[in-house]
Structure formats: C-alpha cells, structure tokens
N, C-alpha and C positions, 0 to 999 in steps of 0.2 A: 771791038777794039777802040772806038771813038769817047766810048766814055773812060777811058782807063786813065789817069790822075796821075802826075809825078810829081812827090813831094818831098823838094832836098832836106838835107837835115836843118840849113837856114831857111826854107818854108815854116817847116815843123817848131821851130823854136821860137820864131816870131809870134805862130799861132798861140802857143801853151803859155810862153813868157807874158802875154797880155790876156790871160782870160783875168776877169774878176772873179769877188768874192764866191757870189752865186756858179759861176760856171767850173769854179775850181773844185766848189763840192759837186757838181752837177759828173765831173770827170771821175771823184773821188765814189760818189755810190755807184757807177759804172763798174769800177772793180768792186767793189762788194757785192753786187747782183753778180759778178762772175765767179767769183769766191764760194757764194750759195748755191750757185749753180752746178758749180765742182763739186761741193763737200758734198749737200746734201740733195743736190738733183740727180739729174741723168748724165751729164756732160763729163763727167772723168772717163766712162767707160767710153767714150767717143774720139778721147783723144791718144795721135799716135805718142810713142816713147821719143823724146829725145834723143840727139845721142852727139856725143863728141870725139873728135878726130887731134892726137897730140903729132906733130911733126917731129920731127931731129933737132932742127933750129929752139924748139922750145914753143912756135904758135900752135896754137888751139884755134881748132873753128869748130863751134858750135852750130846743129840742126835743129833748128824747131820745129814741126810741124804742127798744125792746128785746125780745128772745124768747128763749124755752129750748123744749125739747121739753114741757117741763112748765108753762112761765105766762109768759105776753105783759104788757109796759105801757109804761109811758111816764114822762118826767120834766115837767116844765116851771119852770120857774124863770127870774127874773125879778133881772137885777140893776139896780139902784135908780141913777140920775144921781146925778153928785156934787154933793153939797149946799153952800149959799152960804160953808157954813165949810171946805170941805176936804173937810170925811169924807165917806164913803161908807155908805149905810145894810147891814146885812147881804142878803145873798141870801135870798129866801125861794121858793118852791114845793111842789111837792104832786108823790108821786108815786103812780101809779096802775096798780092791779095786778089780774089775772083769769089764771084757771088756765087750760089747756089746751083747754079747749071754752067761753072767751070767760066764763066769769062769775066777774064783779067778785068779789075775793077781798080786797082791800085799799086804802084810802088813807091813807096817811103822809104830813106835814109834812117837806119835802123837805132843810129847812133840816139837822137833827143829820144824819141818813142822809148825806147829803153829804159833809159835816164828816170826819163820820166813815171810810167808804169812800174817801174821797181821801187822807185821813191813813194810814190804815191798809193801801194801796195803797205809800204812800213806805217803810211800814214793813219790806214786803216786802225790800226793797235794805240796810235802814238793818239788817235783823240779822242780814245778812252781813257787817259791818262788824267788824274786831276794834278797831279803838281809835273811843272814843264820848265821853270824857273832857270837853270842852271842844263845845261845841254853840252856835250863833247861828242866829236865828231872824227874819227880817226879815217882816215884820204883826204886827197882834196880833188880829184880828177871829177868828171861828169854825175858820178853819184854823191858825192859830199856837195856839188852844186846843186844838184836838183834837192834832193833834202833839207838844203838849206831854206833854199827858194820858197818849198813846201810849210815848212816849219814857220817861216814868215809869214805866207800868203794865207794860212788858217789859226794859228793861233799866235802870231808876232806880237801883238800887245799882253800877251801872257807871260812872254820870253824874255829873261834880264842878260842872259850871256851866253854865247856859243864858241866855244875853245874849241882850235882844230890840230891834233897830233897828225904829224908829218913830218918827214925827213928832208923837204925840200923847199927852201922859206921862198923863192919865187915863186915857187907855183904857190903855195897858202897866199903870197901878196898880191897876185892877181885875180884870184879867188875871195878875199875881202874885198879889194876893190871892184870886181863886179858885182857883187852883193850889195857892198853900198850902197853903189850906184845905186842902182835897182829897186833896194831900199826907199830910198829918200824919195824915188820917182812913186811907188807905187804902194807898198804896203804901209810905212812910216811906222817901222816898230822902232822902241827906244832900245834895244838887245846893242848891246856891245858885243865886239869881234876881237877873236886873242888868238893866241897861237902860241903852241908849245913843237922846240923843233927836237923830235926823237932821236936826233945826230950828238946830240952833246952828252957831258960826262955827265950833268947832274938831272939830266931828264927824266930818270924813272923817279926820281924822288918829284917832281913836278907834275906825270902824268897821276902817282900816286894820290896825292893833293887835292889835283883837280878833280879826282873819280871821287874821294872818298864822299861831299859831298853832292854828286854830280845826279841830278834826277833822271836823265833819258841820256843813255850814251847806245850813239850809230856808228857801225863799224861797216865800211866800204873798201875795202882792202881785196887785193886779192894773193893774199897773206898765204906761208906754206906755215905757218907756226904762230902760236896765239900771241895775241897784238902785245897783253898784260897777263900779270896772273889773277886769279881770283879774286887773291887775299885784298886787292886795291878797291872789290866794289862791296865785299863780305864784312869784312872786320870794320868793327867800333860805327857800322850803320845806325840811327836811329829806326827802330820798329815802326814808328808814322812815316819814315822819308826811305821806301824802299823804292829802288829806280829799276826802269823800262832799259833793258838791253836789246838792239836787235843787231842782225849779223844778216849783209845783202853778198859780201863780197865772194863766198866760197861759194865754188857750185861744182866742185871737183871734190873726190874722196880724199885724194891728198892736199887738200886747200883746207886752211883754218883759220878760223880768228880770233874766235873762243876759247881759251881754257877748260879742258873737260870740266875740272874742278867747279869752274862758274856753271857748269848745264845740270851738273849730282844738287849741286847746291839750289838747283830754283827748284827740284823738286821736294827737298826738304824745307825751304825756308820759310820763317813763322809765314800765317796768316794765306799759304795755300790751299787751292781747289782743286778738284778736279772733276768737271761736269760732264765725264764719262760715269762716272758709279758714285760720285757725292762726296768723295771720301775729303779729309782737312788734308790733303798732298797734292805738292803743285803740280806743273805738265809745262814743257816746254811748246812753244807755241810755234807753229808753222805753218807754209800754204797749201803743200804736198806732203804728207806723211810718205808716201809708198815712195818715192823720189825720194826723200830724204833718206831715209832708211838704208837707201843704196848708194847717192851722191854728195852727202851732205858731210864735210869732214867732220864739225862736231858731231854731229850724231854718231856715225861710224866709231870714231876713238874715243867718244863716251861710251861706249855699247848701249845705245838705249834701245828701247823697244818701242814697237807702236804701241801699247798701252802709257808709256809716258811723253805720249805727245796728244796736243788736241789741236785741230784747225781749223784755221780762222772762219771756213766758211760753218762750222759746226759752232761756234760761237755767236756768229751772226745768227743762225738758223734758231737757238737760243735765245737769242734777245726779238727776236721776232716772234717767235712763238710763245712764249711765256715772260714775255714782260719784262726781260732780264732782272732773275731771282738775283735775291741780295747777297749771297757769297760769292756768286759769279761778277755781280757789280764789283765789291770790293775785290775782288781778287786780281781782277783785268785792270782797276782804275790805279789801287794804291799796293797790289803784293809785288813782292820780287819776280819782274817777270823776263823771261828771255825768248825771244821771238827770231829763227831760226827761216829764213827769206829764200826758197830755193829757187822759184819759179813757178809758176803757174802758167803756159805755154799759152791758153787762152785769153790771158790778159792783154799779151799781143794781140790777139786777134780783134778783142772788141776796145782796144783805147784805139788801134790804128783804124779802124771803121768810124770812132768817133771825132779822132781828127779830120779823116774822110768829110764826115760830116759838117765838121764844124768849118773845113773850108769851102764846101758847096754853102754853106749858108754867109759867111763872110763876099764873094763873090756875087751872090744872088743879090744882097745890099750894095753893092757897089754903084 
C-alpha cells in the first residue's frame, strides 16, 4: 500500500494539458498498441463485459472492469440526471488500479483520463485523415474540450476553423476562451473559433451550411435522437471533399447521435472499402464491434451487422502488416467515413498506467 498514487482530476490535467508534441503522440500509439491488442491479439478475450445501472432520478453509473498481463482495475463513473435548467452536470468517477499480484498501485479521478482516452482514441482515425480544414463539433462539455485540445496539439497548423453546435452560448464562451488561452500559450494554430447556438429559429438552416462543407464533424453529445439529418452531410458533397464523422457520445442502446440514414449511407457512398473481403463497399468504423452491436444506439436502429463494420485495431493490424494497401489508404484518408466510438474498457487501463507513469517520471526530475 506505500506505493499506491492518488491522482486528482487537477493532478491529471495538469499532467496531459502540458505534454508536448512528441509525448502526445507517444500517448496517442499507446492506444493504438491497445486497439491491436483487442482487435487482433489476445486481449478482447480477457476482458470482463461492462455493464450499466439506470436509477429512477434518470443517473447512470457505469462499470468497467479491465486487465493486462501486468495490472487489473476498474472504472466507475457516474453520470449525473439532467438538471431543472437543461444541462447536464459533467461525468465524474474514480478509476482503480493494482498490478499483477492484486496490489493497489493507483487511484485517479476518472473524469480528464476519460476525456482524454476517448478523445484521443477518435484521434486515431482523425490522423488518417488528409483534409481537416473546416471541423464542427457538436457538445461543448469535457469531450468537445479534450478533442479540441487534441485537434490542435496534433494537427493545429492544418486547422482553418472549428464551429461548435450547442444549446448553451456560456458554456461554448468559456470553452473558446479556454482554448484560446491554451492556444496562444502552447500549440499557436491560426484555427478560428465560432459557434452556432441550436436554441434559435434559424439554426438548422446554419448547422445545415456549416456541415455541408465541413471536412471532419465530432459529435460528443449524449443525445436520445440524432443531432442533424443526413441529408446536411450527403447531398450536393464534392466526391474529392468527403468528411470523417465520428460519434463518442452514445454508449447506451437508446442513445443516438447519428442519423441511421448517415450509417446505410457510409456504406454505400462512392469510393468505399472494405478490408474484410476487398469488396468497393464501405464499413462503419469502430473500437468494439461485439459492444457495439449490443450498446451502440446507431448501430442497433441502423440494424447493421458485424460484417458492416471493421475495427480500428484490424485496420492498424493492416497498415502494419502490409504496408497499408492503396484502397484501404484512400478509403480511411479521403472516403466518407463514419467512426462509431463505443469504448474500449482497456484504454483505461493502459492511458491510466501511463499517466501513472508519466508522474513517477515528472517527480523523479524534480
């Protein structure tokens, strides 16, 4: 028990918010070795199921469990009923960590590690991506910040604007100005900040607008009904500017963000793959196929199937093993793709051991 570590959520944030360049990709193939490790190692069969608990009041707390060869734990986390005004209070929990022969090694405030490994899990897809130009962001709570952060801290000089759809224009104004800040202190992309607010009469003609040309649109919502309809990312697209959709916020069967319509349509749309059997038809892209298939509201009310989905760590395994062949490059950099974020229960386990880490070595320099 002498070596067990407690690290608040402001520990944790302080750590992540100041990695540089090198250490943020250094975080970022951390989950991709985990992602390969699921898809196409041994580790999916190791890890326990999920599961979540609904109250009367409306909270949810969700269970994670998790293991490696090297340290077992757990998540827990709690999301809060929506409050008399609308909003939603952030997510908060605790995750809990013990090495290989059962002793507590760790507990972290669940809330940044979250944040952060979910964000940085989309990142994965988002820097295969060649056009990034024009970006919307539907939340503004903990995952529109960390994604933001991300989107700066790796490809911000690529980035000319990032629009955020929300209902609630102080939160998006204190969400620009911590980014700014943040900004001009550490990454210095020249990206402009806008906001469209979804409360008003003429906002779907606005978010319409801004999707039609929009090259990577992040939805972090934890939305019961799709954010937009299709037709805003489908119709009058140029065939060279087809954009990257990903969806973090549903993790419940009646949670949505997506449009069925938008999930039928990435698997028809020109210039698809699919690197399960070669064929010219796309796949919706996930972390957990078997999770999803059961928790994932798009998936569920699209009816799809596991043969129209492929996951990320099978695309990694891909580009690792054969060089990533050239239908699978353009399909991932420049097709219509939609990326479908359920969770991957071990990503907690190894970003939070490399926090761990990265604060034994921050102290060890002291």
């Amino acid at each position: 028990m002498d070596k067990i570590q407690y690290l608040s959520n402001e520990t944790v944030h302080d750590l992540l918010i100041n990695l540089n360049k090198d250490e943020t990709l250094a975080f970022k193939s951390t989950i991709e070795k985990t992602l390969l490790d699921f898809s196409a190692g041994e580790e999916r069969r190791y890890q326990p199921d999920p599961s979540a608990v609904t109250r009367p009041n409306g909270a949810r707390t969700l269970f994670r469990p998790f293991t490696s060869d090297q340290s077992v734990g757990a998540k827990l986390v709690v999301e809060p009923p929506t409050r008399a005004d609308g909003k939603k209070d952030p997510l908060r929990g605790i995750l809990l960590l013990l090495d290989g022969l059962g002793n507590p090694t760790g507990i972290l405030g669940a809330e940044e590690v979250t944040g952060y490994r979910t964000s940085m899990n989309v990142m994965v897809p988002f820097c295969w991506r060649k056009n990034v130009d024009k970006i919307v962001i539907f939340g503004g709570g903990m995952q529109a910040l960390w994604h933001t952060r991300l989107i700066l801290a790796l490809r911000g000089h690529e980035v000319r604007a990032i629009t955020y759809v929300n209902p609630f224009k102080d939160q998006i104004d204190t969400l620009i100005a911590t980014v700014s800040r943040e900004n001009a202190a550490r990454w210095k992309s020249n990206c402009s900040f806008h906001f469209i607010n979804s409360n008003t009469e003429n906002s779907q003609q606005l978010i319409r607008t801004c999707l039609s040309d929009a090259d990577c649109v992040f939805c972090t919502t934890p939305s019961r009904k799709p954010l937009f309809p299709s037709s805003y990312l489908t119709n009058q697209r140029s065939e060279n500017r087809q954009p990257f959709i990903s969806a973090i916020g549903s993790w419940q069967s009646d949670m949505i963000e997506l449009d069925p319509a938008l999930m039928h349509h990435a698997l028809i749309a020109d210039g698809g793959y699919n690197p399960h059997n070669g064929q010219s038809k796309g796949v919706v892209l996930v972390d957990d196929r078997d999770y999803a298939l059961a928790n994932s509201g798009e998936v569920v009310q699209s009816k799809l199937g596991a043969h129209d989905m492929a996951e990320l760590g099978q695309i990694l395994a891909t580009r690792t093993a054969e060089g990533q062949p050239d239908q699978t490059h353009r399909f991932i950099s420049e097709g219509f793709i939609v990326y479908k974020s359920i969770g991957v229960s071990l990503t907690d386990l190894t970003i939070a051991n490399a926090v761990l880490a990265l604060r034994q070595k921050k102290q060890h320099h002291l």
